[in-house]
C-alpha positions in Angstrom: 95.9 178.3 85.3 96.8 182.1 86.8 100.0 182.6 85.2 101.1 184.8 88.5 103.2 183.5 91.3 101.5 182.1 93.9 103.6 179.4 96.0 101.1 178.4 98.0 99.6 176.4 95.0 103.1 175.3 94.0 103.6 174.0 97.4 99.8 172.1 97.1 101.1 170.5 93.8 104.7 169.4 95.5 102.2 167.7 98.7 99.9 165.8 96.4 103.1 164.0 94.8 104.3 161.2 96.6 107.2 162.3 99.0 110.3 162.6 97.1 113.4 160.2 97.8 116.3 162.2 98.7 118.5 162.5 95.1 122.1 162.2 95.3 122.2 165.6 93.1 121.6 167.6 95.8 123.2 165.9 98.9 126.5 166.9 99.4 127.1 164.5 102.1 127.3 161.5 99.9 129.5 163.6 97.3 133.0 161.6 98.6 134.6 163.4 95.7 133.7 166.8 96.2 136.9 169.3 95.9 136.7 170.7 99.5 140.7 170.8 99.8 141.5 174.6 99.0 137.5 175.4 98.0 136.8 179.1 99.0 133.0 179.8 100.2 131.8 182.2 98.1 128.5 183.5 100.4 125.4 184.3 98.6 122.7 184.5 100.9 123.0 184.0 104.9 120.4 184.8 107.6 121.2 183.5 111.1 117.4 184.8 112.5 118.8 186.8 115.1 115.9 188.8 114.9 113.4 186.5 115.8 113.7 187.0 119.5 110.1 186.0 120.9 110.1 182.5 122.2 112.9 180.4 123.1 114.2 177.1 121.7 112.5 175.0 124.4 109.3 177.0 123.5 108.8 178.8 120.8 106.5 181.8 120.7 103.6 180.5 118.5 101.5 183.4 119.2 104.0 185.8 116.8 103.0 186.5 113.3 106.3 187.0 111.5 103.9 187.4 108.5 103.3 191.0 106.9 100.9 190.5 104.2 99.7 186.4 102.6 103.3 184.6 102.4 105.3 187.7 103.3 107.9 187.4 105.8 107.6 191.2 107.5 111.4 192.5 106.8 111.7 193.2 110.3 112.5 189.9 111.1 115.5 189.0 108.6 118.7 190.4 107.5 117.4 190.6 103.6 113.5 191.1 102.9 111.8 188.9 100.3 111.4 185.5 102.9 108.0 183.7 102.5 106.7 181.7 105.1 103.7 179.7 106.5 103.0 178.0 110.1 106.6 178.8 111.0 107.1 181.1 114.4 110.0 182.7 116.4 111.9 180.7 118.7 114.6 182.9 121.0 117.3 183.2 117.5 115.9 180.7 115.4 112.7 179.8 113.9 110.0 176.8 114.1 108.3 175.1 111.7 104.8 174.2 113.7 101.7 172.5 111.3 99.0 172.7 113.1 97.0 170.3 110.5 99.5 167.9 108.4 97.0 166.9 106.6 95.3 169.7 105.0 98.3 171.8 104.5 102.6 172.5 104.8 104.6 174.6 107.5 106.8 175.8 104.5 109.7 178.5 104.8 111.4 179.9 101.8 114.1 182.4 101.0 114.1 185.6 98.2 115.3 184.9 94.8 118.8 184.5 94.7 121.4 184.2 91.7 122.8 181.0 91.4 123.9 180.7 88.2 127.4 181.2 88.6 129.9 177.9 88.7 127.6 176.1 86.0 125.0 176.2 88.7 126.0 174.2 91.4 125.6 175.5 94.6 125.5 174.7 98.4 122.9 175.5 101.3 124.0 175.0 104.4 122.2 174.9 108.2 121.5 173.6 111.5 118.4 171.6 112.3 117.2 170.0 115.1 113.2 168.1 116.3 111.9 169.4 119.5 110.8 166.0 120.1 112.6 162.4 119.3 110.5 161.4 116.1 112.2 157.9 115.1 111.5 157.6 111.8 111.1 161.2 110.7 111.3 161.6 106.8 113.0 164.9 107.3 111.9 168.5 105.9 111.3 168.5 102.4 112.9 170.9 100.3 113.3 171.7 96.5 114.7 174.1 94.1 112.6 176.8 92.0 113.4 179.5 89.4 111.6 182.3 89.8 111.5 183.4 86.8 108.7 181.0 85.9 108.1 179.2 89.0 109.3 175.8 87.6 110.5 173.5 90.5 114.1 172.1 89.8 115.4 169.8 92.5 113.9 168.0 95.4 114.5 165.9 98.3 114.2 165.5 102.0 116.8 166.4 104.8 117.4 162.8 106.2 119.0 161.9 109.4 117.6 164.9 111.6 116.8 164.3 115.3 116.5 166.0 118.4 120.1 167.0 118.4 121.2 169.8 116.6 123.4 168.8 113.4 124.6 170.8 110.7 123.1 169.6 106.9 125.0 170.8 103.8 122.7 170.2 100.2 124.4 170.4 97.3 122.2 171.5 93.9 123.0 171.4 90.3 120.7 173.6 88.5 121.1 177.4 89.9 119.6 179.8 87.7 119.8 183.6 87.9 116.6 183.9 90.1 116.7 180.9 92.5 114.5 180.3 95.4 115.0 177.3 98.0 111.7 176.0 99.6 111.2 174.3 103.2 109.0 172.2 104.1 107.6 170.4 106.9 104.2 168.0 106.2 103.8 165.6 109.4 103.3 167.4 112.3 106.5 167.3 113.5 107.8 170.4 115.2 111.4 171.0 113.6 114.3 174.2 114.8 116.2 175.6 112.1 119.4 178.4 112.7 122.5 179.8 110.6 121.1 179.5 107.4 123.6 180.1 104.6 123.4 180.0 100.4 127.4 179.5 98.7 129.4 179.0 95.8 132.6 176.7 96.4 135.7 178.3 94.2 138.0 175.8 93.5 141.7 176.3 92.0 140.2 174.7 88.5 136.3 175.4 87.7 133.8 172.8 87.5 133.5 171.4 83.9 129.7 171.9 82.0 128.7 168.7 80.7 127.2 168.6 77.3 124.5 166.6 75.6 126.2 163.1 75.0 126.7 161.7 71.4 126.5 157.7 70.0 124.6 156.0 72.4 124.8 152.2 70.9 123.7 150.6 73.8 127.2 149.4 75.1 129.2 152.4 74.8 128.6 156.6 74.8 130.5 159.3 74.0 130.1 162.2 77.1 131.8 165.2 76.4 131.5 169.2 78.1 132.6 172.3 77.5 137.1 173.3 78.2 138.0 174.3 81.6 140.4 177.1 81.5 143.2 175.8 83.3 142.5 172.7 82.9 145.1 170.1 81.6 142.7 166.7 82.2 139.5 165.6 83.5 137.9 162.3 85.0 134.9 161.0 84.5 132.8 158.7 87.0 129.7 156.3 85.9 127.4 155.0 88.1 123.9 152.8 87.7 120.8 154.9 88.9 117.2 154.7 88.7 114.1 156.9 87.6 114.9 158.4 91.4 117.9 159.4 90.7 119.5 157.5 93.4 123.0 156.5 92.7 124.0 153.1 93.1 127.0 150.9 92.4 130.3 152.8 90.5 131.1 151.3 87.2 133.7 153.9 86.0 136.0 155.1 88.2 138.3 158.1 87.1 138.4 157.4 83.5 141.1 160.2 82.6 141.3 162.2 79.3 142.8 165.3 78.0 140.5 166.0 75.6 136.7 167.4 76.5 134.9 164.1 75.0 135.9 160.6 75.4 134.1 157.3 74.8 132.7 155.4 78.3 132.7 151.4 76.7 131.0 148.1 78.4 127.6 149.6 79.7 124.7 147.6 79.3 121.9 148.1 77.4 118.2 149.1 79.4 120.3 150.3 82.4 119.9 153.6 83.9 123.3 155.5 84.7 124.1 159.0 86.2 127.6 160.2 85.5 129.6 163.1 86.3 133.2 164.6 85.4 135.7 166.7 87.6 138.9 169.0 86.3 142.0 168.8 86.9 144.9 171.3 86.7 147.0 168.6 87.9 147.3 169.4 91.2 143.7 170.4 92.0 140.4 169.2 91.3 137.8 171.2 90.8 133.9 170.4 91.9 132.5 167.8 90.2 130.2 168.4 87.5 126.1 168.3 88.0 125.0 164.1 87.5 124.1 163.6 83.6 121.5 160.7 83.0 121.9 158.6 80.7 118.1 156.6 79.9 118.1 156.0 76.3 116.5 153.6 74.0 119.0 152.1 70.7 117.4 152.2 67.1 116.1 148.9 66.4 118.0 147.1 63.5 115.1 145.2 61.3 115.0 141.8 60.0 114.9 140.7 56.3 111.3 139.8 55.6 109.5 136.8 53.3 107.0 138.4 51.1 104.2 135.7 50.5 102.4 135.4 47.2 99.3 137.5 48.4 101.9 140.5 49.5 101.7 139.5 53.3 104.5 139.1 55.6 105.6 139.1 59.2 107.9 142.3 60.4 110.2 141.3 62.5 113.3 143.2 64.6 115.2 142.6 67.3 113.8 143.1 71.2 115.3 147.1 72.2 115.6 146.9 76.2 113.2 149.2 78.3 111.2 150.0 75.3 107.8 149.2 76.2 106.1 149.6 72.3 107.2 150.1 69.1 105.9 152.2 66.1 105.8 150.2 62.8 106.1 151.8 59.1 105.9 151.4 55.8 107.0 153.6 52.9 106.8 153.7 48.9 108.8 155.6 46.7 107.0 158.0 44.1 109.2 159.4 41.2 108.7 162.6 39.6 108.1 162.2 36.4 109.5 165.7 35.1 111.4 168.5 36.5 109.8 170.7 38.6 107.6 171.4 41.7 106.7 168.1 43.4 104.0 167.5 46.0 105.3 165.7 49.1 102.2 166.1 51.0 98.9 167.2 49.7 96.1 166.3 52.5 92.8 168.0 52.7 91.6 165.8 56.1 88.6 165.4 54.4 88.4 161.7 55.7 90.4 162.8 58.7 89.1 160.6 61.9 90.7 159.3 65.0 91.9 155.7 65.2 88.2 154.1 66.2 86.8 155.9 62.9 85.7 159.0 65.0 85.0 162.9 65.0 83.8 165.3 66.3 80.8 167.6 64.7 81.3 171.5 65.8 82.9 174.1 63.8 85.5 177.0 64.0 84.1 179.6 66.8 81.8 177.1 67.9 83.3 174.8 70.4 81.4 173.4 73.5 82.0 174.8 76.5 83.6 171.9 77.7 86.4 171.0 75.4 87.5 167.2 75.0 90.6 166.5 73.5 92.5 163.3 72.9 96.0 163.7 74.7 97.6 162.1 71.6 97.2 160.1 68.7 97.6 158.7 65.1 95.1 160.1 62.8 92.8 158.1 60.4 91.8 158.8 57.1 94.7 160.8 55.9 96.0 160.9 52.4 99.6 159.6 53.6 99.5 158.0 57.1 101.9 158.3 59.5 100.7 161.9 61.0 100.9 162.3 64.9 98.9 164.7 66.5 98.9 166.3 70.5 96.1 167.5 72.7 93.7 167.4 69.2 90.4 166.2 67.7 89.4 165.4 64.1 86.1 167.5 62.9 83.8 166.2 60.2 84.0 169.2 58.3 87.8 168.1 57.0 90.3 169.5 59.4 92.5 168.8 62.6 91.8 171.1 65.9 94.8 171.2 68.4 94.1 173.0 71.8 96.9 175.6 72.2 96.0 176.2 76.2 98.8 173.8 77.0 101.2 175.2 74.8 100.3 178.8 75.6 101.2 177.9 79.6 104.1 175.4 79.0 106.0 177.6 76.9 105.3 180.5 79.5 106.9 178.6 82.0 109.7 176.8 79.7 109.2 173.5 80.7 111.9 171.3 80.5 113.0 168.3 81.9 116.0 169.5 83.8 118.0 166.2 83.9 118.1 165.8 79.9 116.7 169.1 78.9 114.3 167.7 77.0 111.7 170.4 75.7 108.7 168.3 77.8 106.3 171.2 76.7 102.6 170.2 76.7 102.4 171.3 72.5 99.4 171.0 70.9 100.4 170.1 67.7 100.4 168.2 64.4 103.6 166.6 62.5 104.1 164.9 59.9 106.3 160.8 59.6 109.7 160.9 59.5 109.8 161.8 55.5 113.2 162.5 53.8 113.8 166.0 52.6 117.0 165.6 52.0 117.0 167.1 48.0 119.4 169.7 47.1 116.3 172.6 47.0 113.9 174.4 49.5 111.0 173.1 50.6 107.9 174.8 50.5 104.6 174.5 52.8 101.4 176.0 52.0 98.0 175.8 55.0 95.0 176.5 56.3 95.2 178.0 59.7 92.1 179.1 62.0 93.5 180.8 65.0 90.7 181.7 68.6 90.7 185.0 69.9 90.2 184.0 73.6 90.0 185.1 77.2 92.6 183.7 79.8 89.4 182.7 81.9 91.7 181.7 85.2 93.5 185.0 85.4 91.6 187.1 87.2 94.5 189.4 88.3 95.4 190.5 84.8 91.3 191.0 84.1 90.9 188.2 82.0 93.3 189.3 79.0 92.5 188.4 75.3 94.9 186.7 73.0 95.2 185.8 69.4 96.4 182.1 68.5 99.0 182.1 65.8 100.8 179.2 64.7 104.3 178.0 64.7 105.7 175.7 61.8 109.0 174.0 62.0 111.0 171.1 60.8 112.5 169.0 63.4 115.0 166.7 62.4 116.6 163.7 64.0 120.4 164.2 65.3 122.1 160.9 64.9 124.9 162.4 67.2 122.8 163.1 70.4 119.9 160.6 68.8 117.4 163.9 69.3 114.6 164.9 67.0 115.6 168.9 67.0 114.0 171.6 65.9 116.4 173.1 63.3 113.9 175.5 61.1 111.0 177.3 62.0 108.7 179.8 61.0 105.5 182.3 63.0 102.3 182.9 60.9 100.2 185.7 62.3 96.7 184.7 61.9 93.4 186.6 61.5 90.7 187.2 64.2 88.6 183.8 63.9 88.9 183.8 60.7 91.0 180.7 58.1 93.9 182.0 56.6 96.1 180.9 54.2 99.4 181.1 54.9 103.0 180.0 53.6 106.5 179.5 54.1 109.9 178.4 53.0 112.3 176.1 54.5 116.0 176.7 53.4 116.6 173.5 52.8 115.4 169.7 53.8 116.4 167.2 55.8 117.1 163.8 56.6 114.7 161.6 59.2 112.9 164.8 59.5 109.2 165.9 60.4 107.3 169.1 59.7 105.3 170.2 62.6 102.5 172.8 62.9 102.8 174.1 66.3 99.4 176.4 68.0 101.2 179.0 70.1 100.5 182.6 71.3 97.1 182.6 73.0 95.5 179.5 75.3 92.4 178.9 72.3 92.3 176.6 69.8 93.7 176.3 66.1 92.3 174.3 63.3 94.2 173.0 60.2 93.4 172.2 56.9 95.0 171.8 53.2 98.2 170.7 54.4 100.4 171.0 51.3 104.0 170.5 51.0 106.1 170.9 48.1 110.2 170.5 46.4 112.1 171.0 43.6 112.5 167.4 42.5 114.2 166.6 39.0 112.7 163.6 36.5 113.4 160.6 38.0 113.9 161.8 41.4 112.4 159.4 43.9 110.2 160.5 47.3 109.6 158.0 50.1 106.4 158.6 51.2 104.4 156.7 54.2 101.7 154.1 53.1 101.4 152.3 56.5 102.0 153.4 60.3 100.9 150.7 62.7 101.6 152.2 66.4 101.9 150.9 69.7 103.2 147.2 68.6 103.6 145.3 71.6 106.5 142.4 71.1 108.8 142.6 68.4 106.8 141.2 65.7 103.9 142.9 62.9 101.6 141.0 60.4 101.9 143.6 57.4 100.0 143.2 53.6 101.7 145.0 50.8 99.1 147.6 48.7 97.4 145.7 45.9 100.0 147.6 43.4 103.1 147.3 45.1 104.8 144.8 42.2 105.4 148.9 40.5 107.0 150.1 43.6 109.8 149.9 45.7 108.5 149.2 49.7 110.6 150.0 52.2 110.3 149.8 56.6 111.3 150.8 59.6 110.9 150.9 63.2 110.9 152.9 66.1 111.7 152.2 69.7 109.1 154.0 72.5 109.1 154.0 76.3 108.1 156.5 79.0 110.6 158.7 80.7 109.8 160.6 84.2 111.2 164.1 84.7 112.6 163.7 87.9 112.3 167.5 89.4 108.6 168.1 87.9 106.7 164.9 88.4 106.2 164.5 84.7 106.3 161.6 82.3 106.7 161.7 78.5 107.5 160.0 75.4 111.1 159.2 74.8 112.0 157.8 71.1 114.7 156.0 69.7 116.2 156.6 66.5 114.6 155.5 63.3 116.0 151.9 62.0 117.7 152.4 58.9 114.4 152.7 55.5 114.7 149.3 54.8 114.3 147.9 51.2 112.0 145.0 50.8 110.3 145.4 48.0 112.1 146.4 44.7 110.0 147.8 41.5 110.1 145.8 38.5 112.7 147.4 35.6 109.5 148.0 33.8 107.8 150.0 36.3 110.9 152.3 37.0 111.0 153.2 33.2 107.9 154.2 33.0 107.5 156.1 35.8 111.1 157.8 36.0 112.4 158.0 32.2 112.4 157.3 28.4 112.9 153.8 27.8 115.2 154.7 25.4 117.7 155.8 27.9 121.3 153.9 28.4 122.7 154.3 31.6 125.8 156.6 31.7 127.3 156.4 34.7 126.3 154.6 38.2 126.7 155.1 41.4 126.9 153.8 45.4 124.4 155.4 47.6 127.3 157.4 49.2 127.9 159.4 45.7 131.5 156.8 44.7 130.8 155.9 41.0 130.7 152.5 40.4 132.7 150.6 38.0 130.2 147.8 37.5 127.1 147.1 39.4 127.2 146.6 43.4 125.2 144.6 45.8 122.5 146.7 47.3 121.0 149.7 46.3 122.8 151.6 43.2 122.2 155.3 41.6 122.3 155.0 37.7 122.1 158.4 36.0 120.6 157.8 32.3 121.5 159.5 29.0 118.2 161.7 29.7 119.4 163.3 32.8 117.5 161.3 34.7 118.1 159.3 37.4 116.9 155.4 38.6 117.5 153.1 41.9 118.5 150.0 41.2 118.8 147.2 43.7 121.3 144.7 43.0 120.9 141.6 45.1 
């Protein structure tokens, strides 16, 4: 894809969509609560079109060109240069939108970047409209929101309710950024006047509260919260059910009031969309109300006790998580280090790396075919420890992972997020790891094999086809249990050679919980291979690592037949399960994987005392002090798991049941 702005293909991406429902985030005539009492319009941008004088309103002058050069509006004709414009003529004052051929192409109007990013971003557009003709059952012009700055749309909608009597229509947005543009459209034919165009702020006595990321989803209740409004001395928040749309349906809160700037919303239900918003109050007046926050989420599955049968089989079961439409099934083993010292977490080579039907691929580094097929996602085969996820990739039979950075190389140029949520929605080519624990008190240490293209942006011609190294990105993302995000929290860059493998390494700080180590391709739009994945930590004797034996993916139902490895009477077998559905970026006609939290490792298999000794510590050891998994020692053994630190030094889990 040319990286450089060019509108007319944003505009032929908005037409092949499907038209877009009008949101309720940016229509200002079903905002009932709006603050307009004492608001102050704060003008941005205005043009009234006085100076397009050809034509009349009864006929406009389609022979005028308002056009200098492509989209250019010729500054002659407005009060402020930088207008675009297509199929749109002067009409005695005011201007017509006139497609001569709906159905190869847009009458489209659009103003120059504006900054919007003042009052958390919400701002108001404001005109008159009228048809030149009746048209019952005219959709309306379409509009929608971009930043400049990297050309990603933002909001959408159509202006409803327009006929051929002229009426003003007030749109109210959420997501101002410092280089805004507002897009026209008109895609049926219909011949549509448009006069006293205006861009505002509305100041209120009290500002307009920013809402943060939510914590504690459980299903039935959340936990919204933003940032203080000075002056401020309470807020209100409003809940309402919505849909993928973002239309807003029936209220369910009404004015839930607080002092504080996080309060908990009870009695939702589970699998329902909502949309909620919160207002300031300085007691007398109340401010703007915030932008609409959705709230689509998916609870962590809690997982049943199982029934191992004699030959190590047994059914997984856990109960039904509404809207989730799969669910990714795993199983773990603990390894204990046997001395103090450097312990291997994850050693893979890829040697016997494959895709899940037993395939690769047979090419080498430098020489791809021409035409490059990926698989948009998937589980490798063949690893060392299963569990691995992998993004816009293919598995070679020489004994390595390719990922195709051209997604990530664009995506991250334009920053895409899903504005609603913002969720990172980035196309990454990547490779990560299960969810492991690194939660020990030390470092941990990653050592790999990178191969990094040095390749041509073959679609930008403007820039003369510029060259770019791949490097690679490695991070540990870690899942929040207060927002229930994975987030990055650690990263590092490795600058690789000219296509050529290099050996790099890095050092985390520290580990993690529920984490994931991810290898990111970034930097350039070619492709980066892997290989010799090695992670290492500081683990003392007796130390235990869960490690993943098992991933079975895309479970449909609530139920898994599992066997147990052959040896698993020596180790302790743990599980859990993730929760998976599809979420659709409402502004960017995307859809992407949304996760729940990891259930809680579950237990269901404990090592024999035998097998603990003599893999963790001298038999001769006595037990010196014990504790609960929370650090309280223990004055006698507990139900559940217990931490018993022998006279060695070393330490041993113990399940009491």
């Amino acid at each position: 894809m040319n990286k450089t702005h060019c509108l007319t293909a944003a505009l032929a991406v908005l037409l092949a969509a499907p038209t877009a429902v009008a949101t309720q985030t940016a229509n200002a005539q079903t905002m009932q609560e709006a603050a307009k009492a004492n608001a102050q319009q704060m003008i941005i941008l205005s043009e009234d079109f006085s100076k397009m004088t050809a034509g009349s309103e009864s006929n406009p002058d389609l022979s005028v060109n308002i056009n200098s050069s492509g989209e250019n509006v010729n500054p002659d004709y407005t009060q402020t240069p930088g207008w675009g414009a297509g199929y749109v003529y002067p009409a005695g004052g005011m201007i017509c939108f006139q497609n001569p051929d709906p159905d190869e192409r847009a009458a489209f109007f659009y103003t120059p970047a504006f900054d919007a990013s003042a009052e958390n971003g919400i701002f108001f557009v404001s005109f008159y409209a009228r048809l030149v003709e009746n048209t019952p059952g005219y959709k309306g012009l379409g509009y929608n929101t971009q930043d400049a700055a990297n050309d990603n749309f933002l909001e959408y909608g159509n202006v409803s309710g327009m006929t051929n009597e002229w009426k003003e229509f007030t749109l109210r947005f959420e997501q101002g950024k410092q280089k805004t543009r507002v897009i026209f459209r008109e895609e049926y034919g219909v011949k549509v006047l448009l006069k006293d165009f205006k861009v505002y702020h509305e100041k209120t006595a009290v500002g307009s509260p920013n809402v943060l990321r939510h914590f504690y989803y459980t299903g039935t209740s959340f936990r919204p919260r933003w940032n203080k409004v000075e002056g401020a001395t309470k807020y209100y928040v409003n809940v309402y059910k919505s849909d993928e749309e973002g239309n807003i349906g029936e209220q369910v809160v009404t004015d839930l009031e607080t002092t504080d700037t996080i309060c908990t919303v009870r009695n939702i239900v589970p699998g329902v969309i909502y949309r909620y918003n919160v207002t300031a109050s300085d007691g007398t007046n109340k401010s703007q109300p915030s932008r609409y926050v959705v709230l689509n989420e998916l609870q962590s599955p809690t997982v049943n006790d199982v029934e191992i049968g004699a030959d190590g089989s047994y059914a997984a079961t856990w109960d039904e998580i509404p809207n989730a439409l799969y669910y990714n099934y795993y199983m773990y083993e603990d390894r204990i280090a046997e001395n103090d010292g450097e312990f291997a977490l994850i050693d893979e080579d890829f040697n016997n790396v494959s895709d899940a039907s037993g395939s690769k691929s047979d090419w080498t580094p430098g020489n791809e075919p021409k035409d490059l097929k990926f698989q948009l996602n998937g589980f490798p085969n063949g690893t060392d420890m299963t569990g691995y996820f992998a993004e816009r990739w293919v598995p070679l039979v020489g004994g390595y992972v390719m990922v195709d950075g051209w997604f990530y190389f664009y995506d991250v140029k334009q920053n895409v997020q899903d504005t609603e949520t913002g969720e990172d929605i980035k196309g990454y080519a990547r490779l990560e790891t299960p969810v492991l624990n690194f939660s020990a008190d030390s470092s941990v240490k990653l050592k790999v094999s990178l191969w990094g293209d040095y390749a041509s942006d073959d679609l930008d011609k403007e820039h003369n086809y510029p060259e770019y190294q791949v490097n690679a990105i490695a991070a540990i993302v870690a899942f929040n249990p207060e927002t229930g995000l994975y987030e990055e929290v650690e990263r590092k860059h490795f600058d690789l050679d000219k296509k050529a493998w290099k050996d790099v390494e890095c050092e985390f700080s520290k580990g993690y919980e529920d984490a994931k180590i991810v290898i990111y391709a970034t930097d350039g739009p070619g492709v980066l291979y892997i290989d010799n994945f090695k992670v290492t930590q500081q683990l003392k004797k007796g130390d235990a690592f869960a490690t993943c034996i098992k991933c079975q993916p895309g479970v449909i139902g609530t139920t898994v037949d599992v066997q147990l490895p052959a040896d698993y009477a020596k180790k302790n077998i743990y599980q859990r399960v993730v929760a998976v559905n599809k979420h659709k970026s409402l502004f960017l006609n995307r859809e992407y994987n949304w996760y729940s939290g990891p259930s809680e490792l579950q237990l269901i298999h404990e090592a024999s005392e035998t097998a603990i000794n003599d893999a963790a510590a001298d038999a001769a050891a006595v037990e010196v002090a014990r504790y609960a998994v929370d650090g309280t020692q223990l004055a006698a053994p507990q139900k559940g798991v217990n931490i018993v630190r022998m006279s060695d030094g070393t330490t041993r889990k113990v399940v009491v049941k």
